[in-house]
Structures are given as structure tokens and as C-alpha cells.
PQR file of N, CA, C, O and H, with PARSE charges and radii, in Angstrom:
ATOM      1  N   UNK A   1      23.404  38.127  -9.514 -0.4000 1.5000
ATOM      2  CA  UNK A   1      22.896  38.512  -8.223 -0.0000 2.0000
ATOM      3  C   UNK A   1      24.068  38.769  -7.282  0.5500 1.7000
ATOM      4  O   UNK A   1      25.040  38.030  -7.441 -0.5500 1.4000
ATOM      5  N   UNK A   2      24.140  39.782  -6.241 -0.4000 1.5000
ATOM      6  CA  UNK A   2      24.239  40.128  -5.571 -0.0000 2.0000
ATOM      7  C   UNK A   2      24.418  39.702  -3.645  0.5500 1.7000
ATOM      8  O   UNK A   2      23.666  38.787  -3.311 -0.5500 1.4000
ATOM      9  H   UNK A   2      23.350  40.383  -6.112  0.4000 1.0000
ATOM     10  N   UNK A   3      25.193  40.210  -2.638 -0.4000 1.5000
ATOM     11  CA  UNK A   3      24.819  39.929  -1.529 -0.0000 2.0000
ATOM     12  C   UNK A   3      23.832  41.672  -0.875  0.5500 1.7000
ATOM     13  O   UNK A   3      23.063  41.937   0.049 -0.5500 1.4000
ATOM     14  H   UNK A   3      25.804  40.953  -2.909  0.4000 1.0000
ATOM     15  N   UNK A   4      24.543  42.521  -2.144 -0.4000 1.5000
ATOM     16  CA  UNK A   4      24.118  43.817  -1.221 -0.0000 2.0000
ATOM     17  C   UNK A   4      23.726  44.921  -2.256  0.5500 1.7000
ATOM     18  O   UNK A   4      24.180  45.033  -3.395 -0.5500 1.4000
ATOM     19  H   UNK A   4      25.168  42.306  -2.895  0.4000 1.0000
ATOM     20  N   UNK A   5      22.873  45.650  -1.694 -0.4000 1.5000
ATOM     21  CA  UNK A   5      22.386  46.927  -2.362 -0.0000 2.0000
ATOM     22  C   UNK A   5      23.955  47.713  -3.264  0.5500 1.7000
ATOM     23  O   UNK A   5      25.043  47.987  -2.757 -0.5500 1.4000
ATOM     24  H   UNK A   5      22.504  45.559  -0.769  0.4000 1.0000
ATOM     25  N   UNK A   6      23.439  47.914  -4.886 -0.4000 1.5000
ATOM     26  CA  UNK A   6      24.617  48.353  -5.727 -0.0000 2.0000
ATOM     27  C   UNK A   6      24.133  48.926  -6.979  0.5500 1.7000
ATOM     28  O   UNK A   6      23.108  48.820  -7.653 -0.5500 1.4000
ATOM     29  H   UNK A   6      22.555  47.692  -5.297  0.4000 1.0000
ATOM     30  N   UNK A   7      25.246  49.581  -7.053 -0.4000 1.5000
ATOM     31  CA  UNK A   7      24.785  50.524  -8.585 -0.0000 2.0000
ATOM     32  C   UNK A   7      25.848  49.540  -9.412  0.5500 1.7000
ATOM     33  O   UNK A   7      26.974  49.105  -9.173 -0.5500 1.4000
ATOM     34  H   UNK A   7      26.078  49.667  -6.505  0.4000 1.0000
ATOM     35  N   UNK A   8      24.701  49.391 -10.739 -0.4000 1.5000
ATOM     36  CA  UNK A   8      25.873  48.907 -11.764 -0.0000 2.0000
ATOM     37  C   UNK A   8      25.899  49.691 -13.306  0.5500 1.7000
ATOM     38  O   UNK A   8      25.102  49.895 -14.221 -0.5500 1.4000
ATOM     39  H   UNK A   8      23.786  49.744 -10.934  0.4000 1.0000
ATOM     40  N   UNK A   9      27.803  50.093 -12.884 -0.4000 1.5000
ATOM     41  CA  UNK A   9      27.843  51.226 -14.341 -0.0000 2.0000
ATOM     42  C   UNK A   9      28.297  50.044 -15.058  0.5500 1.7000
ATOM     43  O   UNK A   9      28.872  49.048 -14.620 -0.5500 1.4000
ATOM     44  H   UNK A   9      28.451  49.927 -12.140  0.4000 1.0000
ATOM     45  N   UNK A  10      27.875  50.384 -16.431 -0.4000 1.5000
ATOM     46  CA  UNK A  10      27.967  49.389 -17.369 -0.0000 2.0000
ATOM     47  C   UNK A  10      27.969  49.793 -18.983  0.5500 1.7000
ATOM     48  O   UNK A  10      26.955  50.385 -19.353 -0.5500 1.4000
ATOM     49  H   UNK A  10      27.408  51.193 -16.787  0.4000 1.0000
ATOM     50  N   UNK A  11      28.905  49.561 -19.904 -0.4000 1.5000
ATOM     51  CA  UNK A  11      29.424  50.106 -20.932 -0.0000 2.0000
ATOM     52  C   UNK A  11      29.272  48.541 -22.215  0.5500 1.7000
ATOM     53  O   UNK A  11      29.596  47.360 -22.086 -0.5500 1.4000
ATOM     54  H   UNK A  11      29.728  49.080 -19.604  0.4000 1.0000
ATOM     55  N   UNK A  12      28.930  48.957 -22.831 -0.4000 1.5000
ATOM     56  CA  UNK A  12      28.982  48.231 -24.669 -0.0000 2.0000
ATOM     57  C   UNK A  12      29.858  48.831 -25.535  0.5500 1.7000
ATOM     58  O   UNK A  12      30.140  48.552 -26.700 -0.5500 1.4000
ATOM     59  H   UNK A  12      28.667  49.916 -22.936  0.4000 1.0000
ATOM     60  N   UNK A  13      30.204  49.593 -24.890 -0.4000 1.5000
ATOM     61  CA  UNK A  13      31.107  50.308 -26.456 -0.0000 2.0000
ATOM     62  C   UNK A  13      32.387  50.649 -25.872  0.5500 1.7000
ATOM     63  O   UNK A  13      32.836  51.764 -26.140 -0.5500 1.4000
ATOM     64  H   UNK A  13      29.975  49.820 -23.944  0.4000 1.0000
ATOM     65  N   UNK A  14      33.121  49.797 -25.038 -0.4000 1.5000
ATOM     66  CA  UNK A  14      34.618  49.998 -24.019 -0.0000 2.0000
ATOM     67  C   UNK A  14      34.923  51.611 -23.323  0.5500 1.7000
ATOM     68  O   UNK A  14      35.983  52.194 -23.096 -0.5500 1.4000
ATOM     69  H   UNK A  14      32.757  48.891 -24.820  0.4000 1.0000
ATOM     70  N   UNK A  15      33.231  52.079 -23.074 -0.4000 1.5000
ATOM     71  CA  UNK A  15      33.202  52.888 -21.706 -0.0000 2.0000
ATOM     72  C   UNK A  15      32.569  54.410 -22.315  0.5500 1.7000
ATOM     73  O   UNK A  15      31.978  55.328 -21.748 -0.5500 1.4000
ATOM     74  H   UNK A  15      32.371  51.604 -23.258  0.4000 1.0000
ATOM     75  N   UNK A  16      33.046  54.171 -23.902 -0.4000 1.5000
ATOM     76  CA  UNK A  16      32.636  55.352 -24.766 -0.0000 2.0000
ATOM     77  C   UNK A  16      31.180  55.893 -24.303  0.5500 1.7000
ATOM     78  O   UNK A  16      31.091  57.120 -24.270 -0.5500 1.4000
ATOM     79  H   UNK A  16      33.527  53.426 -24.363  0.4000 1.0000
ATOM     80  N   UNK A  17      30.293  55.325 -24.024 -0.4000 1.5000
ATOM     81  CA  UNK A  17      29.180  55.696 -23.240 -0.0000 2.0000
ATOM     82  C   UNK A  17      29.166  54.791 -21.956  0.5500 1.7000
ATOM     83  O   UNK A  17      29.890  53.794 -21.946 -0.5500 1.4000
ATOM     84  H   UNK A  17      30.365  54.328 -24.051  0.4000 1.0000
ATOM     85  N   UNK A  18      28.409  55.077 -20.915 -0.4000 1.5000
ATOM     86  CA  UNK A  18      28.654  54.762 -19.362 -0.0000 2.0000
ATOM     87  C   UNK A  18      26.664  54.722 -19.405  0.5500 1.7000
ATOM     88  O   UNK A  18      26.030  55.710 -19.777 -0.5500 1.4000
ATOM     89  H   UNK A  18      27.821  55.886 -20.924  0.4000 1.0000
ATOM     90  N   UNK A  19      26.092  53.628 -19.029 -0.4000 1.5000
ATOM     91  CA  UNK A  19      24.831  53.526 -18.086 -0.0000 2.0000
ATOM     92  C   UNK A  19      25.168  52.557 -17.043  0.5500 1.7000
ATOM     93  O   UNK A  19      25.907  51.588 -16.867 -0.5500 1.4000
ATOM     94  H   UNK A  19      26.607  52.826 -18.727  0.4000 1.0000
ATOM     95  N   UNK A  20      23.948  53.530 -16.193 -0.4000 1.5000
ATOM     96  CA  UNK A  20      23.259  52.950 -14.821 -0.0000 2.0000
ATOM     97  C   UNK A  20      22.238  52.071 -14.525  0.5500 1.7000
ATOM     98  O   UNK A  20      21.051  52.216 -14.819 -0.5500 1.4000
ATOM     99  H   UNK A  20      23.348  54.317 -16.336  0.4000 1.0000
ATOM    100  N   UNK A  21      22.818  51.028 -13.848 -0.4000 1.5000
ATOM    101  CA  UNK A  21      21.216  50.034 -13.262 -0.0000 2.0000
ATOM    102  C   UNK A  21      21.566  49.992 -11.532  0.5500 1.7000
ATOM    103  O   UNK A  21      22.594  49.943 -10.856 -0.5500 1.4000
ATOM    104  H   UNK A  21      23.782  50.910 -13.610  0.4000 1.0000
ATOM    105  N   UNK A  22      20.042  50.043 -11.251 -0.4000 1.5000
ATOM    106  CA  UNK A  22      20.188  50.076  -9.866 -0.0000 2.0000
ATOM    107  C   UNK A  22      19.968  48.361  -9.358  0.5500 1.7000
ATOM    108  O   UNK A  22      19.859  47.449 -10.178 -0.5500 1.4000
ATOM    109  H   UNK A  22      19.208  50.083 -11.800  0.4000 1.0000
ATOM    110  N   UNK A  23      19.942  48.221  -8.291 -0.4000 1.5000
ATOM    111  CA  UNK A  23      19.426  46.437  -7.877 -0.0000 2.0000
ATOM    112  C   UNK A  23      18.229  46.916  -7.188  0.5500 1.7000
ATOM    113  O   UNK A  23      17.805  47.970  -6.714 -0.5500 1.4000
ATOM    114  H   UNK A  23      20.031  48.962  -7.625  0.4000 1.0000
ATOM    115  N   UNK A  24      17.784  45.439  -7.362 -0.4000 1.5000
ATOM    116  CA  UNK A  24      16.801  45.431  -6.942 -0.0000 2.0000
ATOM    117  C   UNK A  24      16.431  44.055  -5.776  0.5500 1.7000
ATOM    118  O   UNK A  24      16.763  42.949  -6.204 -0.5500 1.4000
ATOM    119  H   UNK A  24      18.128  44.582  -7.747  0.4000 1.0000
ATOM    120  N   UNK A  25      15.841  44.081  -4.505 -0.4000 1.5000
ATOM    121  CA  UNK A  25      15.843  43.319  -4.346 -0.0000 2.0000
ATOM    122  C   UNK A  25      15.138  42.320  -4.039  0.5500 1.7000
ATOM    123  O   UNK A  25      13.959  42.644  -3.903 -0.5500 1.4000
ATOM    124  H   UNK A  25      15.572  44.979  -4.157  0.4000 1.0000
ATOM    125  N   UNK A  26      15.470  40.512  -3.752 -0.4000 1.5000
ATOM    126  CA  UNK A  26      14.789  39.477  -4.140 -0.0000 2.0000
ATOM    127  C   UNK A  26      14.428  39.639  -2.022  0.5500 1.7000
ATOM    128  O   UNK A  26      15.371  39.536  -1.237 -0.5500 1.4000
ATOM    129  H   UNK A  26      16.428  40.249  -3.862  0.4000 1.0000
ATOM    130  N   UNK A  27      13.281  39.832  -1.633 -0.4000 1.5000
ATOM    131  CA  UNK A  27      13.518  39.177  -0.447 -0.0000 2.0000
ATOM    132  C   UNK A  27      13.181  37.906   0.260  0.5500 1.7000
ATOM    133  O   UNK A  27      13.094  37.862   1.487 -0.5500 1.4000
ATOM    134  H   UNK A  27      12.514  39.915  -2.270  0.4000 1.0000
ATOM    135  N   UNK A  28      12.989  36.861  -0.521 -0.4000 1.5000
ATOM    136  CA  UNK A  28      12.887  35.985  -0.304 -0.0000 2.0000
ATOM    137  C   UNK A  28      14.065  35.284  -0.177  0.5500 1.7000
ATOM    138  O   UNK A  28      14.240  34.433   0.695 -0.5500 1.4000
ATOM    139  H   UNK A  28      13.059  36.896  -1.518  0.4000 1.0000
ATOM    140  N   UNK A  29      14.895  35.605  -1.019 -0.4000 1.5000
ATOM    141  CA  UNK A  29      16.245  35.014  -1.466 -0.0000 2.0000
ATOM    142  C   UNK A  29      17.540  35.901  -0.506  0.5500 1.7000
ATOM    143  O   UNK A  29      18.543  35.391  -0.008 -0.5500 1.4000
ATOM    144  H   UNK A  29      14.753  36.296  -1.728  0.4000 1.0000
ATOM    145  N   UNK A  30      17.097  37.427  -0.458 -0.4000 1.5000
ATOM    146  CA  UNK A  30      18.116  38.387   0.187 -0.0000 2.0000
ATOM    147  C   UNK A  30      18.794  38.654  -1.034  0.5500 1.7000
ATOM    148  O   UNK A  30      19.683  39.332  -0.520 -0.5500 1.4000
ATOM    149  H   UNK A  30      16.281  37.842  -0.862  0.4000 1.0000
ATOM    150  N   UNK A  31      19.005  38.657  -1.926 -0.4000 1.5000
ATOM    151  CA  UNK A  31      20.025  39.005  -2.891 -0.0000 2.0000
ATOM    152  C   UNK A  31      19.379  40.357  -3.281  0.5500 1.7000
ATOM    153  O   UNK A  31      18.549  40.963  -2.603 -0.5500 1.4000
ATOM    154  H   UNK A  31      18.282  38.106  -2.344  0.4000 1.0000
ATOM    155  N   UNK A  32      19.852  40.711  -4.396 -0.4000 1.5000
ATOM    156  CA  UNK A  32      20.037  42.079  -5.325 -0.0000 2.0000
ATOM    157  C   UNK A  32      20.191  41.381  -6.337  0.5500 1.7000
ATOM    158  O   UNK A  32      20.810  40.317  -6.325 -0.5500 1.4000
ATOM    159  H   UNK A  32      20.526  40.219  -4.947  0.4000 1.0000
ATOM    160  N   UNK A  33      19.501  42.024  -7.624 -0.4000 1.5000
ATOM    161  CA  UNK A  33      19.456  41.460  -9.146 -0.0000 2.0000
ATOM    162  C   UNK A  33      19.231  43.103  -9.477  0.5500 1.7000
ATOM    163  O   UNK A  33      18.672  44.021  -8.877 -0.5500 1.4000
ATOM    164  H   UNK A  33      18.999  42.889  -7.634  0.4000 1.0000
ATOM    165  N   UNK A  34      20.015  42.973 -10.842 -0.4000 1.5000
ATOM    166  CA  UNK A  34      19.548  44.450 -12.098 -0.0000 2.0000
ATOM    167  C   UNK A  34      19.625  43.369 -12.921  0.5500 1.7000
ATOM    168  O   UNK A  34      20.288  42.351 -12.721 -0.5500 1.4000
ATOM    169  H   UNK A  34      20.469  42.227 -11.330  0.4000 1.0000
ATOM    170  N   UNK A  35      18.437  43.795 -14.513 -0.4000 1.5000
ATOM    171  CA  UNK A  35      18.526  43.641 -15.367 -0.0000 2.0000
ATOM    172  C   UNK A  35      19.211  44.674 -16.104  0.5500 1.7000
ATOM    173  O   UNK A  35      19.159  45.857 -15.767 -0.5500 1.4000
ATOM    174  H   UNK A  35      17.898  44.622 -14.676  0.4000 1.0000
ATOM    175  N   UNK A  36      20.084  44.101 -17.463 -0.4000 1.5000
ATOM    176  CA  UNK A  36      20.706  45.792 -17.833 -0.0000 2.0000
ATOM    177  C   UNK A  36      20.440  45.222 -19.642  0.5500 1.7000
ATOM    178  O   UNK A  36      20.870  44.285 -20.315 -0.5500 1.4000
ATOM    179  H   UNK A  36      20.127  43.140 -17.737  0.4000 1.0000
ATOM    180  N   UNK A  37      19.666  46.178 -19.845 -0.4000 1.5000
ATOM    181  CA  UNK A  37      19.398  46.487 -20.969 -0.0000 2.0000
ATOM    182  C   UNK A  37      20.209  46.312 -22.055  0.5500 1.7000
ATOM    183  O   UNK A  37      20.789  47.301 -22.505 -0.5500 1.4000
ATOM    184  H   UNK A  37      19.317  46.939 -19.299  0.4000 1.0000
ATOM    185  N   UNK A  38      20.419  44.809 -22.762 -0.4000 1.5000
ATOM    186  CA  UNK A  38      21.445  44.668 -23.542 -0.0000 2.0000
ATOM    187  C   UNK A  38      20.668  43.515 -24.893  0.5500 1.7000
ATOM    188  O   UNK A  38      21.108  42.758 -25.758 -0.5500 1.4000
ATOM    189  H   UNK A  38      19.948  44.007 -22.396  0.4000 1.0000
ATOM    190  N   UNK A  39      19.364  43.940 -24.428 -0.4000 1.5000
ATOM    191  CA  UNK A  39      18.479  42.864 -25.783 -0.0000 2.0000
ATOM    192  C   UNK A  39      18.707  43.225 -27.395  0.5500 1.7000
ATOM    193  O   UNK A  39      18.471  42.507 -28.367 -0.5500 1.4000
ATOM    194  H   UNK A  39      19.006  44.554 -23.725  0.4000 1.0000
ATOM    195  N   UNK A  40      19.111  44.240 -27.365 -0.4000 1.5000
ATOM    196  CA  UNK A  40      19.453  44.720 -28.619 -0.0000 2.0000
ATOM    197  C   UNK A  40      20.351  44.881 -28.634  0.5500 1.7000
ATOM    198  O   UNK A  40      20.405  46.073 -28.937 -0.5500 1.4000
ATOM    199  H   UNK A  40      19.303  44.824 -26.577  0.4000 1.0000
ATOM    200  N   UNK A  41      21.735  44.391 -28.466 -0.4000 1.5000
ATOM    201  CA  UNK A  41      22.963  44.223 -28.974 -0.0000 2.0000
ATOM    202  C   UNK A  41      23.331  43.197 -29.526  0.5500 1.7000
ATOM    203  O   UNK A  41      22.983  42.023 -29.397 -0.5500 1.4000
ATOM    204  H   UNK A  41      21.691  43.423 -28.219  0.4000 1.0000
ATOM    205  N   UNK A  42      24.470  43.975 -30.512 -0.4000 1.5000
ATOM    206  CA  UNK A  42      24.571  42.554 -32.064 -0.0000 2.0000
ATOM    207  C   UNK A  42      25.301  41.150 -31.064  0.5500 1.7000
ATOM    208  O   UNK A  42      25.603  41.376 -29.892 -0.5500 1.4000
ATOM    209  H   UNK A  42      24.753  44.929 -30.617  0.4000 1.0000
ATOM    210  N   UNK A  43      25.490  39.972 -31.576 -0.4000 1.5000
ATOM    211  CA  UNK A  43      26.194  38.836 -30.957 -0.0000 2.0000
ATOM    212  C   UNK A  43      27.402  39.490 -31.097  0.5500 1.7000
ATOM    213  O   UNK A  43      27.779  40.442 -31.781 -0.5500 1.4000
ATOM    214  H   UNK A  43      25.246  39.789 -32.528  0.4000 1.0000
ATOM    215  N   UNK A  44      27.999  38.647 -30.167 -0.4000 1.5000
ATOM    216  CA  UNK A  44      30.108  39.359 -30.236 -0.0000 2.0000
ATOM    217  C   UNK A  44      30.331  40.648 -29.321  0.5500 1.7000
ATOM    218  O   UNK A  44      31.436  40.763 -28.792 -0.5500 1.4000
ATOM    219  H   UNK A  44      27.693  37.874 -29.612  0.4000 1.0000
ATOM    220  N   UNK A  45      29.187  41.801 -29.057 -0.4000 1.5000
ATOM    221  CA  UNK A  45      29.277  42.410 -27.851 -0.0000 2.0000
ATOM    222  C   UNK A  45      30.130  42.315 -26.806  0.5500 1.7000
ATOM    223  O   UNK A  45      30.612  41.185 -26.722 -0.5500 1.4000
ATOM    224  H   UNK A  45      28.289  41.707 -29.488  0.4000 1.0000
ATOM    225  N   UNK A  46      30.444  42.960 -26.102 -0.4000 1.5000
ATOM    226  CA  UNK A  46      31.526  42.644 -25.051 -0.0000 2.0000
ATOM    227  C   UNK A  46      30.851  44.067 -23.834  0.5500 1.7000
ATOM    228  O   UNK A  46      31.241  45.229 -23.712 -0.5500 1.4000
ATOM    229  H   UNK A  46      30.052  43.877 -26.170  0.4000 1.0000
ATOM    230  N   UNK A  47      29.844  43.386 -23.183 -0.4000 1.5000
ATOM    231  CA  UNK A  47      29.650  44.306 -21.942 -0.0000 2.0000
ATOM    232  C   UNK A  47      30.586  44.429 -20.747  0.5500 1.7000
ATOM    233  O   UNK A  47      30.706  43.400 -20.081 -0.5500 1.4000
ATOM    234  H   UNK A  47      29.528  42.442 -23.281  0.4000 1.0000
ATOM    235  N   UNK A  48      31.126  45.275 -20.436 -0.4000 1.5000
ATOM    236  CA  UNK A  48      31.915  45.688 -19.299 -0.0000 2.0000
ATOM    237  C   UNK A  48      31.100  46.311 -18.075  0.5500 1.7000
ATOM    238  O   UNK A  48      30.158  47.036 -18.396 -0.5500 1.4000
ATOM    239  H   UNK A  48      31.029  46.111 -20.976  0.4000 1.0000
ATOM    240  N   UNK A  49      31.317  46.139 -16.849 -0.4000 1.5000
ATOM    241  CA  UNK A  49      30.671  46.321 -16.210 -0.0000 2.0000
ATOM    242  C   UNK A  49      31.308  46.498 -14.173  0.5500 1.7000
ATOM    243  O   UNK A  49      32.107  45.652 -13.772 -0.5500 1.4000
ATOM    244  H   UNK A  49      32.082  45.550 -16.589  0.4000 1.0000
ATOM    245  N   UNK A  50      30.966  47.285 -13.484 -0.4000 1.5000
ATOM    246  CA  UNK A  50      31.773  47.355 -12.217 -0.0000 2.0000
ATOM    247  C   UNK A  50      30.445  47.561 -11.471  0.5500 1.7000
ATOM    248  O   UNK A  50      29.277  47.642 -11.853 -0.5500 1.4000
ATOM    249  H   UNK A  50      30.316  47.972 -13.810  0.4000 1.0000
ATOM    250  N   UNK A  51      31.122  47.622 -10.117 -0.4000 1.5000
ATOM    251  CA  UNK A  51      29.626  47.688  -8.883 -0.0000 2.0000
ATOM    252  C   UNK A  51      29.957  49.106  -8.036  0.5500 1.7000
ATOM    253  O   UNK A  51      30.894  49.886  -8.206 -0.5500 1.4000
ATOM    254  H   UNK A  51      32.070  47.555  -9.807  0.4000 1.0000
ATOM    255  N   UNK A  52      29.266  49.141  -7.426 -0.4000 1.5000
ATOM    256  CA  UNK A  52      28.721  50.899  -6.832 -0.0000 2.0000
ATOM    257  C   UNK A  52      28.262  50.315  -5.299  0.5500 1.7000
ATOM    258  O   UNK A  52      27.112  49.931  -5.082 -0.5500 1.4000
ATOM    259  H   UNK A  52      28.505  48.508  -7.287  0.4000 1.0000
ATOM    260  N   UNK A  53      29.166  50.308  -4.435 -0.4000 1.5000
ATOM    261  CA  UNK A  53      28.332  49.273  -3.246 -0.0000 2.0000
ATOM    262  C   UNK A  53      27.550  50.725  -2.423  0.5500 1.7000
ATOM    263  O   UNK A  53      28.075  51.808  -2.169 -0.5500 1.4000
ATOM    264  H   UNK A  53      30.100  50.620  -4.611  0.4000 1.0000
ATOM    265  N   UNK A  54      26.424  50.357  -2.201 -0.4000 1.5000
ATOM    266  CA  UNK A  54      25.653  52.076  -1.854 -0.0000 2.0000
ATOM    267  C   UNK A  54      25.702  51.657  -0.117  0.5500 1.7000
ATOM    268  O   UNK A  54      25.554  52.690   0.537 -0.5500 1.4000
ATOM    269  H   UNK A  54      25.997  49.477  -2.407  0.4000 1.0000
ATOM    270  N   UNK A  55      25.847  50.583   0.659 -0.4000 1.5000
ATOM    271  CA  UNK A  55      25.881  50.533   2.052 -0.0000 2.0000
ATOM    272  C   UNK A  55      27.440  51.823   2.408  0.5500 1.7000
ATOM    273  O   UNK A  55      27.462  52.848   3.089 -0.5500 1.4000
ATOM    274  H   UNK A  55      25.968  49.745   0.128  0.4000 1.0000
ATOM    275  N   UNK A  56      28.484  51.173   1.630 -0.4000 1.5000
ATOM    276  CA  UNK A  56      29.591  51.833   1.831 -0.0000 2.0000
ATOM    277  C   UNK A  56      30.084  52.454   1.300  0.5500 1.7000
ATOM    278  O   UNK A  56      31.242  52.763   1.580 -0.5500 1.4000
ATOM    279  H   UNK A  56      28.466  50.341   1.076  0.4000 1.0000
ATOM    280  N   UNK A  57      29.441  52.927   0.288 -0.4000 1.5000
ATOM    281  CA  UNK A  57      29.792  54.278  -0.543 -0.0000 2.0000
ATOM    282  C   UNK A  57      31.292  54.465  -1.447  0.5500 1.7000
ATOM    283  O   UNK A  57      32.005  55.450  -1.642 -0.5500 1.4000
ATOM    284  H   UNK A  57      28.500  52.676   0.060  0.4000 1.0000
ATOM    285  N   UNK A  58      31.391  52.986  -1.901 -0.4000 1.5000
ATOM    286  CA  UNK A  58      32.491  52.460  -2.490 -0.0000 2.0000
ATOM    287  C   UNK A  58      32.525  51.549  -3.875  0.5500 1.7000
ATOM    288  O   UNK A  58      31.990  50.462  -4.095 -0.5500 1.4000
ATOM    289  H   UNK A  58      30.812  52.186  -1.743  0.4000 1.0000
ATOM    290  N   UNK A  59      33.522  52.559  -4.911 -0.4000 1.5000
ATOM    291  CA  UNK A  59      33.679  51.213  -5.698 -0.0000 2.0000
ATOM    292  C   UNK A  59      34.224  49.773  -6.053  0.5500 1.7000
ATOM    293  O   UNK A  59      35.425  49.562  -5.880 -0.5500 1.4000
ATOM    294  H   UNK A  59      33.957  53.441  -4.733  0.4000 1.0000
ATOM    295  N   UNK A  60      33.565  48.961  -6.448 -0.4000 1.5000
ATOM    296  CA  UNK A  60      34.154  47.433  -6.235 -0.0000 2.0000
ATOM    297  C   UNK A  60      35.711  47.681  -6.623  0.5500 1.7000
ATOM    298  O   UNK A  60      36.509  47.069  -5.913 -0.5500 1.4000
ATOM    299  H   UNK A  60      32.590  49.133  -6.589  0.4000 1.0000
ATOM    300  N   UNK A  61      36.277  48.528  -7.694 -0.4000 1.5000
ATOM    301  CA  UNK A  61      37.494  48.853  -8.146 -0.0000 2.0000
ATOM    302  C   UNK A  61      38.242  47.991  -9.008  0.5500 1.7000
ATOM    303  O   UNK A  61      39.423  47.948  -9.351 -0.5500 1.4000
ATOM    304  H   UNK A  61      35.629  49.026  -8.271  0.4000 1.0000
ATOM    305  N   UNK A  62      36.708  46.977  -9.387 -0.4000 1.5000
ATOM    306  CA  UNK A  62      37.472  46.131 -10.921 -0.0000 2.0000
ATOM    307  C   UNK A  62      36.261  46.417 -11.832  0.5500 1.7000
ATOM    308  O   UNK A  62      35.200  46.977 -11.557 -0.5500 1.4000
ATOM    309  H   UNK A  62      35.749  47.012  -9.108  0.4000 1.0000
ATOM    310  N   UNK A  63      36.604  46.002 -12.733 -0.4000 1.5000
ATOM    311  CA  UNK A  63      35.741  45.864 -13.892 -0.0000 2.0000
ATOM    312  C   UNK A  63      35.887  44.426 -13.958  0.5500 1.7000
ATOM    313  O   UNK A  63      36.835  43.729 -13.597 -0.5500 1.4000
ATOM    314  H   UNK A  63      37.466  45.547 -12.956  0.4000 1.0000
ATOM    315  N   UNK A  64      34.494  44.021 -14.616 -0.4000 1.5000
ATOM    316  CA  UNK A  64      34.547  42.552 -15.192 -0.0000 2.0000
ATOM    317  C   UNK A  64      33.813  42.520 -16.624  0.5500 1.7000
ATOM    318  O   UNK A  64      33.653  43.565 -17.257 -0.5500 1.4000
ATOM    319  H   UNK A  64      33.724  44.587 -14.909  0.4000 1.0000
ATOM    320  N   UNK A  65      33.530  41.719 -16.934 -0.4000 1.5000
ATOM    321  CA  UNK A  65      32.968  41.506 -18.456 -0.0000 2.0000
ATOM    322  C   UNK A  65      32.392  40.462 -19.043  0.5500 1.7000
ATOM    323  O   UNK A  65      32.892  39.364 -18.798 -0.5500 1.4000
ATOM    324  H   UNK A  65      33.660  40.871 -16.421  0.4000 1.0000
ATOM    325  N   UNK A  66      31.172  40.528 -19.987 -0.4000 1.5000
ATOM    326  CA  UNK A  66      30.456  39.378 -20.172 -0.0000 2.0000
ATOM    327  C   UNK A  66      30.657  39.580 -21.879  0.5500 1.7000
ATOM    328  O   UNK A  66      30.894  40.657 -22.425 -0.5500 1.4000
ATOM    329  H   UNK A  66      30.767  41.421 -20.186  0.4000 1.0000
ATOM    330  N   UNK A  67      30.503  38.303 -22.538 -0.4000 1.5000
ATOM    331  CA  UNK A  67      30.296  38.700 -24.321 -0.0000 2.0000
ATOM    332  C   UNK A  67      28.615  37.969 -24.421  0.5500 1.7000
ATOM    333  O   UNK A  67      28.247  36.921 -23.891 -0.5500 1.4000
ATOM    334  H   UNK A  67      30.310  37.428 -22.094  0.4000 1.0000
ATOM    335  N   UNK A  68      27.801  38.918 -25.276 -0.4000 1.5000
ATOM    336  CA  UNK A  68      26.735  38.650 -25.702 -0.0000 2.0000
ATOM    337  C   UNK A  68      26.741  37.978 -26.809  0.5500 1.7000
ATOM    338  O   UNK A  68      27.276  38.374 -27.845 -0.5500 1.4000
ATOM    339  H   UNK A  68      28.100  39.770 -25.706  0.4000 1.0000
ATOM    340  N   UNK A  69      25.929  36.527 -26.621 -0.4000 1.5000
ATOM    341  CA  UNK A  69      25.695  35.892 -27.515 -0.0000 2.0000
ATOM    342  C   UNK A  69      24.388  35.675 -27.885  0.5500 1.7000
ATOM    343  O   UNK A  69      23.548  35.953 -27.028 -0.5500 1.4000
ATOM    344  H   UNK A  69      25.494  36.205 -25.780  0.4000 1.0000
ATOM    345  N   UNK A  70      23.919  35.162 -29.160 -0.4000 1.5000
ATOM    346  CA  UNK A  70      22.771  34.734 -29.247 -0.0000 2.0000
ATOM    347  C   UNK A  70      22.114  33.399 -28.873  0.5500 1.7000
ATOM    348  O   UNK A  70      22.735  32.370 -29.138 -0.5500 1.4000
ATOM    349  H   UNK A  70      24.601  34.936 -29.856  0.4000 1.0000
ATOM    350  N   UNK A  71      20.838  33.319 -28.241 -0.4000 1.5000
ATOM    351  CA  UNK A  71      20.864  31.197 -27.901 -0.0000 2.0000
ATOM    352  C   UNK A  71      20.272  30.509 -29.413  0.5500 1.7000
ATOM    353  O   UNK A  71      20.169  29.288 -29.537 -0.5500 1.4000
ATOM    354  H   UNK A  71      20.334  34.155 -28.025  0.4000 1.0000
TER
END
């Protein structure tokens, strides 16, 4: 989650393909949440991922990264 309205580009395969999730938001809470479509990726995955801030029309200008595991 989020403090603010954002696009999140987001890559599984180190950028070789690029998708989009938009946020969405909680208003009870004020935040922004995307789910991003990663239920079908094998364990060991390595999602990469940056933010799209849409108030200011700017990118966050890092990348960060999560590894998918199975529970």
C-alpha cells in the first residue's frame, strides 16, 4: 500500500516484458493498493517493480523487488 494515487510497472522476466497495475483506493484507510498478477509464477521468481506517481506526473526513479515464494 501506498500514500498516493500510482501506476505500477512491473516485470518477471528482468523487464523483458513490462505490465501495468493501476491503485486502487482503500478510503477508509486513505491508502492505494494494486494487486499484480503474479499467481502463476514458478517459486524463485524475482518481480521487479517501480511507481508512476499520477498527482505529479513523476517516476519514483528506483526499482525495487520482491522473490515469489510458495506458503
Amino acid at each position: 500500500m501506498v500514500a498516493a494515487e500510482a501506476t505500477i510497472a512491473w516485470s518477471a522476466d528482468h523487464w523483458a516484458t513490462a505490465n501495468k497495475s493501476d491503485t486502487m483506493n482503500r478510503t477508509g484507510l486513505n491508502l492505494w493498493f494494486a494487486d499484480l498478477a503474479t499467481k502463476d509464477l514458478p517459486d524463485g521468481s524475482v518481480v521487479e517493480f517501480t511507481f508512476f506517481w499520477e498527482d505529479t506526473q513523476r517516476w519514483k526513479g528506483r526499482n525495487r523487488q520482491i522473490d515469489i515464494e510458495q506458503l
